[in-house]
C-alpha positions as CSV (number, residue, x, y, z in Angstrom):
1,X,93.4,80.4,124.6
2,X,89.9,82.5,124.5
3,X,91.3,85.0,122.7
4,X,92.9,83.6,120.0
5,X,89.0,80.8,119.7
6,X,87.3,84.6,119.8
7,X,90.1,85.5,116.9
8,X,88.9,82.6,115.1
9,X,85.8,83.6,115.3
10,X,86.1,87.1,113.8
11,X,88.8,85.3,111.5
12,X,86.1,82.9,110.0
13,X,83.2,85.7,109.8
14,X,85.4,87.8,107.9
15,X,86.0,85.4,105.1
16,X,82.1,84.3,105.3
17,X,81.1,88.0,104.7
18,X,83.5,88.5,101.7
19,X,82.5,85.3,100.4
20,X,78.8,86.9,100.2
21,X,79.9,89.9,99.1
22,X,81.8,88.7,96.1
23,X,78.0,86.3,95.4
24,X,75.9,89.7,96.2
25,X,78.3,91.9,93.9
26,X,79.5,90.3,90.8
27,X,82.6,91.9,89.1
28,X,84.0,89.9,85.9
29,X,86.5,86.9,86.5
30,X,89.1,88.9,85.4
31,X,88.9,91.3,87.8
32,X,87.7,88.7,90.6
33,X,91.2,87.1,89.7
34,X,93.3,90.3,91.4
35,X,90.8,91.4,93.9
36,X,89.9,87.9,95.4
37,X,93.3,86.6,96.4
38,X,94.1,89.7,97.6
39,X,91.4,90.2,100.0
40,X,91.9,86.4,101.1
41,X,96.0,87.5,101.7
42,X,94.9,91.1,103.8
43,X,92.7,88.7,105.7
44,X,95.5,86.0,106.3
45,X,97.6,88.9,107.3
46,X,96.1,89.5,110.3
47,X,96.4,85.9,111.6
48,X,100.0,85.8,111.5
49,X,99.8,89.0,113.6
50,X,98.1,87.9,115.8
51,X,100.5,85.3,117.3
52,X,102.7,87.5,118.0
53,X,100.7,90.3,119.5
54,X,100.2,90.7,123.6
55,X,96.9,91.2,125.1
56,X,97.3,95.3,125.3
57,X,97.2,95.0,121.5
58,X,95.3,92.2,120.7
59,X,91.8,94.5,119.9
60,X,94.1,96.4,117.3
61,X,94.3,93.0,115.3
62,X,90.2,92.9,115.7
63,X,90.1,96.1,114.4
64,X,92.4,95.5,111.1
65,X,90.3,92.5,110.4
66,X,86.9,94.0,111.2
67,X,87.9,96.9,108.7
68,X,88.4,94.5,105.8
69,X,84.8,93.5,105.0
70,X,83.3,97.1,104.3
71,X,86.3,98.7,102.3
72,X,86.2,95.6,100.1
73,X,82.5,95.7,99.9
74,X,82.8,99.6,98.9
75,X,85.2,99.3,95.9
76,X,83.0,96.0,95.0
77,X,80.2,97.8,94.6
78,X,82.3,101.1,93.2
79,X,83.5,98.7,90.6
80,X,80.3,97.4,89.8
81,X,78.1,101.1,89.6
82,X,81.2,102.2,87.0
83,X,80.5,99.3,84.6
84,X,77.1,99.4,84.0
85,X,75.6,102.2,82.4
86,X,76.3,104.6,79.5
87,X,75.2,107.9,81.2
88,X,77.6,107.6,83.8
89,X,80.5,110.0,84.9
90,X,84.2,108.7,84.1
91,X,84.9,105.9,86.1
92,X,87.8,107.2,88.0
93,X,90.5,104.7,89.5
94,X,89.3,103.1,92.8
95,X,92.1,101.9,95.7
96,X,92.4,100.9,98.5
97,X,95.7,101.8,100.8
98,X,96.4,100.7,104.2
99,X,93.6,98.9,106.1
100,X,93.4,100.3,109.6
101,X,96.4,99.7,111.2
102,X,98.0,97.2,108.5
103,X,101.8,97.3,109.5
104,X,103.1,96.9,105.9
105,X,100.7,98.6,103.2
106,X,99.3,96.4,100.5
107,X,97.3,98.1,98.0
108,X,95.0,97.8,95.4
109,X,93.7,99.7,92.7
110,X,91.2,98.8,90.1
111,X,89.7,101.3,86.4
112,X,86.7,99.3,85.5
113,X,85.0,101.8,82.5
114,X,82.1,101.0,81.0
115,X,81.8,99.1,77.7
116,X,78.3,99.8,76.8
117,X,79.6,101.4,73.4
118,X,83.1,100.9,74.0
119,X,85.3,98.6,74.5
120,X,87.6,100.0,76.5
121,X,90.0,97.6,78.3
122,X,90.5,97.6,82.2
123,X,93.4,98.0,84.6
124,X,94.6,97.0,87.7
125,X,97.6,97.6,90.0
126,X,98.6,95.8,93.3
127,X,102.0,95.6,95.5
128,X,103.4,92.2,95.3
129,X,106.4,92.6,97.6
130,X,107.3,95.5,99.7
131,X,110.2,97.0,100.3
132,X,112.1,95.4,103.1
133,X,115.6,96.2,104.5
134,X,117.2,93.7,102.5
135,X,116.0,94.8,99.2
136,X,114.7,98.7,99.1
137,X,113.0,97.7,96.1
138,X,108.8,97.7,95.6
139,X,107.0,94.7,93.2
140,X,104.4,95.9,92.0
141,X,101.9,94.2,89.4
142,X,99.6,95.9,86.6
143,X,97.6,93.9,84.7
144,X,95.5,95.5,81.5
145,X,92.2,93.6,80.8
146,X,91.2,94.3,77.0
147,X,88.0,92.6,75.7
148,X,87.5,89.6,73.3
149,X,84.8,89.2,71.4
150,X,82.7,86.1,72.6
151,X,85.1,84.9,75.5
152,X,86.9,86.3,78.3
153,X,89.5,89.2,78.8
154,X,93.0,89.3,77.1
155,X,94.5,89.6,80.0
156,X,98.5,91.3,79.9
157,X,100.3,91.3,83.0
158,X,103.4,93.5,83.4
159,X,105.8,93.6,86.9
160,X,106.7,96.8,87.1
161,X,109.6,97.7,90.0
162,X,109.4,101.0,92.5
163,X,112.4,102.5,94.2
164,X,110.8,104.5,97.2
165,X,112.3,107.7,98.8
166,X,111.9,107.0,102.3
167,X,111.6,110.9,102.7
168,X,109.0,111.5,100.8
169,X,106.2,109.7,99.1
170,X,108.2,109.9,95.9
171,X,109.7,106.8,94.1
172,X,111.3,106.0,90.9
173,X,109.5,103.7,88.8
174,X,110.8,101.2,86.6
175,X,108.4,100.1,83.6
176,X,109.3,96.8,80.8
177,X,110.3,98.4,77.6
178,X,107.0,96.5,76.0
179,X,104.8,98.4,78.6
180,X,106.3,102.1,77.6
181,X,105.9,101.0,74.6
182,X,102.3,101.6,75.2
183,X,101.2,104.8,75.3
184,X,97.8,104.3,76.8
185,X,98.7,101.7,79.2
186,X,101.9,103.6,80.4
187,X,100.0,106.8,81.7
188,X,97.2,104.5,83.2
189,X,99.8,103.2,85.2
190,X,100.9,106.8,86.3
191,X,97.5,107.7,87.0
192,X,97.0,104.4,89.4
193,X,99.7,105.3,91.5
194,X,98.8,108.9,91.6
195,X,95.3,107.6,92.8
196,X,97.4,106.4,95.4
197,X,98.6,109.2,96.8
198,X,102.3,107.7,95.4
199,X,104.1,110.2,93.2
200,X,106.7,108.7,90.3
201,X,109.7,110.1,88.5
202,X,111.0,108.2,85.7
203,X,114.8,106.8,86.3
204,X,117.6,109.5,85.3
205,X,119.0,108.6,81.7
206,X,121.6,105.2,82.4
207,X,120.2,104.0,85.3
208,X,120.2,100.5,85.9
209,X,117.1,98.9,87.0
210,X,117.2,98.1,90.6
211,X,115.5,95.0,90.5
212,X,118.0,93.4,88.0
213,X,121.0,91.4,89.9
């Protein structure tokens, strides 16, 4: 019973200290509208491991959630430094992979460019579902955040499935026609999962989608 009050503990501190990071390092609500939940789930994550865990392994799941905080706080304050001025370098796409330990991979990535004399629009990428046994089949979402004058982002969000090799880091990706369609948008979602160490090929010619049926 202590450990799992002490797990509470850490549990409740790490939700406090993203809670002041997000108020210390302010991203636009668009982009607070990927990175927030999914900070919130990695965090919730490491509760339901923890019931499960004995007590040779329960300082692993202290670890996973003690990682959290300053990874997040890094790409918040990455994020932030690449939209402000105009004299920056490209703003490059920033991820995060595996935290720690995490048993099943969830990650992130975010291209927040400037628009001090641009308005270039934003992207982001994030695994919904995982492959499992049951169904070999990634879910990943990509969202592309273009500006509107006076009011918030336009924000298009596209689901985009991945069939991994589970030899290799390789996987076939499978795009919506009305993403391909656009040329810009298409390669930044290349480039995100190559930021990601994860390395596409497009489906051979007649292929069926593996998420359909």
């Amino acid at each position: 019973m202590g450990l799992l009050e002490d797990f509470r503990k850490a549990y409740d501190g790490a939700l406090l200290t993203v809670d002041w990071l997000e108020r210390s390092v302010r991203l636009d609500a668009a982009l607070d509208a990927v990175l927030k939940p999914w900070v919130r789930e990695r965090i919730a994550a490491w509760e339901d491991t923890v019931r499960w865990c004995d007590y040779s392994d329960i300082a692993h799941a202290f670890d996973g959630l003690a990682a959290i905080a300053p990874q997040y706080a890094d790409l918040r304050r990455d994020l932030a430094a690449d939209s402000l001025g105009r004299h920056r370098p490209e703003a490059p796409w920033r991820t995060i992979d595996r935290i720690r330990i995490e048993l099943v991979r969830h990650p992130v990535a975010v291209r927040a460019r400037t628009r001090s004399r641009h308005p270039h629009p934003r992207y982001t990428l994030r695994l919904v579902k995982p492959a499992m046994q049951a169904a070999r089949v990634e879910t990943w979402e990509f969202r592309v955040l273009t500006p509107a004058p006076g009011g918030p982002d336009a924000v298009e969000t596209f689901t985009v499935t991945v069939v991994p090799d589970r030899q290799t880091q390789y996987g076939t990706l499978h795009v919506p026609p009305e993403l391909a369609e656009h040329g810009v948008w298409h390669e930044e979602l290349w480039f995100a999962f190559d930021a990601l160490g994860r390395k596409m090929s497009e489906p051979s010619v007649g292929t069926v989608d593996a998420s359909d049926g």
